[in-house]
C-alpha positions in Angstrom: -70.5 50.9 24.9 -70.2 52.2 21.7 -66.8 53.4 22.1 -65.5 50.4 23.7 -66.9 48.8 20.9 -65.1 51.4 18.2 -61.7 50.4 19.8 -62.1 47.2 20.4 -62.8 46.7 16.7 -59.9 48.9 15.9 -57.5 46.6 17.8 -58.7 43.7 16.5 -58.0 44.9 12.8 -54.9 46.1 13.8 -53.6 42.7 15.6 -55.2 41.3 12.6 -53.3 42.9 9.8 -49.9 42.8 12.0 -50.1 39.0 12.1 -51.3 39.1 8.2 -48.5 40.8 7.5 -46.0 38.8 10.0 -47.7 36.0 7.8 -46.8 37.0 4.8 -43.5 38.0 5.3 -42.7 34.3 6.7 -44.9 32.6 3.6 -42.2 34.9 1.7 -38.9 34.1 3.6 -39.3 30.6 3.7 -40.2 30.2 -0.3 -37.0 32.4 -0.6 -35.0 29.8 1.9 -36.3 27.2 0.6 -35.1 28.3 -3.3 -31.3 29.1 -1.4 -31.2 25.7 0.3 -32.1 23.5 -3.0 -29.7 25.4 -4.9 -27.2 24.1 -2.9 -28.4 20.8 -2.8 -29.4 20.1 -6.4 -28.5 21.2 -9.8 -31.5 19.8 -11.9 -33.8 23.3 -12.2 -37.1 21.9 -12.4 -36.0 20.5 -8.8 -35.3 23.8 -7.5 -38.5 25.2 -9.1 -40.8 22.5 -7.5 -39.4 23.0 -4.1 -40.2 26.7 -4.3 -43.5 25.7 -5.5 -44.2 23.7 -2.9 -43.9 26.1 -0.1 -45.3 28.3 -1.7 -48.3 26.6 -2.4 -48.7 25.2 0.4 -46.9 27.1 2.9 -46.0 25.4 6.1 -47.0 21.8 5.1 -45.4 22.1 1.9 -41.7 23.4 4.1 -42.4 20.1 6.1 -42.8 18.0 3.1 -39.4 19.8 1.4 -37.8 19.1 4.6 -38.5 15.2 4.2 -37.8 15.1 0.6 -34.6 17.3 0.0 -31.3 16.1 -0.7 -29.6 14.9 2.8 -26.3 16.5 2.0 -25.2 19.5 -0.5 -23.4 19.6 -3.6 -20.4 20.8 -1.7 -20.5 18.0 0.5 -21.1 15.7 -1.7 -17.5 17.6 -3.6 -15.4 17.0 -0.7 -16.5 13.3 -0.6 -15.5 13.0 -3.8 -12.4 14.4 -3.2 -11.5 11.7 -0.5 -12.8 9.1 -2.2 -10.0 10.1 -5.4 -7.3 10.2 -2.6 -7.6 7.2 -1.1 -8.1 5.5 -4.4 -5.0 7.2 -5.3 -2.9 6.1 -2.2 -4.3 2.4 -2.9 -3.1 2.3 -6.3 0.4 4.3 -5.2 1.4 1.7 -2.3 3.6 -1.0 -4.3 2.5 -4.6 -4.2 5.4 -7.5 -4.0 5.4 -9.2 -7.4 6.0 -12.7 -5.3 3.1 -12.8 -3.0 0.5 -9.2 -4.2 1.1 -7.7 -0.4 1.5 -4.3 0.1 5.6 -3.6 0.4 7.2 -0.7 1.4 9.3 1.7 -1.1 12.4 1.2 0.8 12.0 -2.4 1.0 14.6 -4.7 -0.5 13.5 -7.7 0.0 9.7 -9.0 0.9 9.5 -10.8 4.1 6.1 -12.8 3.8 7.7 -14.7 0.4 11.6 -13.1 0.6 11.1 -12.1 -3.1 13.9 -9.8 -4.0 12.5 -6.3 -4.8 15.5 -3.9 -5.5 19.3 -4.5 -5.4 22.3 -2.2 -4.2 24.4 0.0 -6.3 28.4 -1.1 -6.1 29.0 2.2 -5.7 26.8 4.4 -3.4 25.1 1.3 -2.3 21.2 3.1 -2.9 18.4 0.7 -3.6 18.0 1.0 -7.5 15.1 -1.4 -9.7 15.7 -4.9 -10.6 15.7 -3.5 -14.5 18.0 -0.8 -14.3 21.8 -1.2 -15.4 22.7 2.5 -14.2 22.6 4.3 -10.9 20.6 6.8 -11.3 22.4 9.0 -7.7 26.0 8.3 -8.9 26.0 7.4 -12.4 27.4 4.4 -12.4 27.0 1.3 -14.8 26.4 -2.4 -13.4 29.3 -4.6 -14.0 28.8 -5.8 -17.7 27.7 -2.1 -18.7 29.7 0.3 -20.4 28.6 3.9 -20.5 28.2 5.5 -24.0 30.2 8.4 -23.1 33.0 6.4 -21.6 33.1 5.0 -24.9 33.5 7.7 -27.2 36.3 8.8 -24.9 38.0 5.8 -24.9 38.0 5.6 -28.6 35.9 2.4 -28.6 33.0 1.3 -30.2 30.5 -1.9 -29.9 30.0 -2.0 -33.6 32.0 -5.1 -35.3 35.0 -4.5 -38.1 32.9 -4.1 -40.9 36.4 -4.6 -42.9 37.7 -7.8 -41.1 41.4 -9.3 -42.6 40.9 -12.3 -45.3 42.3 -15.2 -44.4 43.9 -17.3 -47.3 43.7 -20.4 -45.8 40.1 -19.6 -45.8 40.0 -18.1 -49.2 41.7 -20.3 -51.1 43.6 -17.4 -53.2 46.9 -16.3 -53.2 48.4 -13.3 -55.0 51.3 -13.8 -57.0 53.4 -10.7 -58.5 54.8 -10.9 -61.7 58.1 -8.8 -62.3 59.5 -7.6 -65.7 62.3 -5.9 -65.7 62.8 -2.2 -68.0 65.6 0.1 -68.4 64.4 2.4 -64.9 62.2 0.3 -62.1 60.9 -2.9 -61.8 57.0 -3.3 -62.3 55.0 -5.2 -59.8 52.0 -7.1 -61.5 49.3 -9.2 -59.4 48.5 -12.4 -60.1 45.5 -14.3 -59.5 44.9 -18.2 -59.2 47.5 -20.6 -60.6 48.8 -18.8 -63.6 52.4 -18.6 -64.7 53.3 -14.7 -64.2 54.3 -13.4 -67.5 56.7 -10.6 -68.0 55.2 -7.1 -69.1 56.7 -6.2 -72.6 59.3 -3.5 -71.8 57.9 -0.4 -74.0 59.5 0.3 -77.2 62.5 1.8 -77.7 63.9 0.6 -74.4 
């Protein structure tokens, strides 16, 4: 009896410290999956540190409670829905509206067929959509009637700017120019005349 006792008792310590150690190895995984699974779900660390404290304080009930309690999706997740959300905001804001009626149009759209608003308008030349507000195709280069290219100017030899040195008009003056002549031994000398004076012969130079 005394024997079967002995290893009976023997077995028992050894079952015994197996499962304590089996227990303490899962008391020690879980804290440590518990610390990798908040770090991926939250980026505030007194968060991450109570989590850890929690199952390690109270082991299996306090993994239960961090199940219940922890962020439902991770910071990765939560990236990627970001990420969406930005795109379809993005596509929203892209798609053109009419200026007529605020519906959604289509780029190649010339004209809108819920309030026939006129959207773009045809080049003369390549016939491409171009903008109401543009006077020059921008896939041929070619000017709107009315428009003149700059460079097609300064070839030309033409310019927008006005004759800043325009003819006087005497009608519109009111002057006239009158020459006075005075006769000398080589030439005659021409001498203007302004407003309604007598022109008066130059004295010929002495000795002439």
């Amino acid at each position: 009896m005394n024997l079967e006792t002995i290893l009976f008792s023997d077995i028992s310590l050894t079952l015994t410290a197996i499962a304590a150690g089996f227990l303490a190895a899962l008391w020690l995984s879980l804290a440590v999956w518990t610390f990798r699974d908040i770090r991926r779900r939250a980026r505030d660390p007194f968060t991450r540190i109570l989590a850890v404290l929690l199952v390690l304080l109270l082991f299996l009930p306090g993994l239960l409670l961090y199940l219940i309690l922890r962020p439902s999706i991770t910071l990765e997740e939560e990236y990627q829905h970001t990420l969406e959300e930005e795109a379809l905001l993005q596509n929203i804001e892209d798609t053109p509206l009419c200026p007529g009626c605020n519906r959604r149009i289509q780029p190649d759209w010339m004209v809108c067929p819920s309030c026939h608003t006129l959207l773009k308008k045809r080049c003369p030349n390549c016939s491409k959509l171009m903008e109401l507000p543009w006077n020059l195709c921008p896939y041929c280069a070619t000017a709107l009637p009315g428009v003149r290219l700059e460079n097609e100017t300064h070839e030309n030899g033409l310019t927008d700017l006005p004759d800043e040195s325009p003819a006087v008009n005497e009608n519109e003056t009111g002057e006239t120019e009158r020459y006075a002549a005075a006769e000398s031994d080589d030439d005659w000398i021409l001498i203007p005349r302004a407003g309604n004076e007598d022109p008066q012969p130059e004295t010929p130079p002495p000795g002439g």
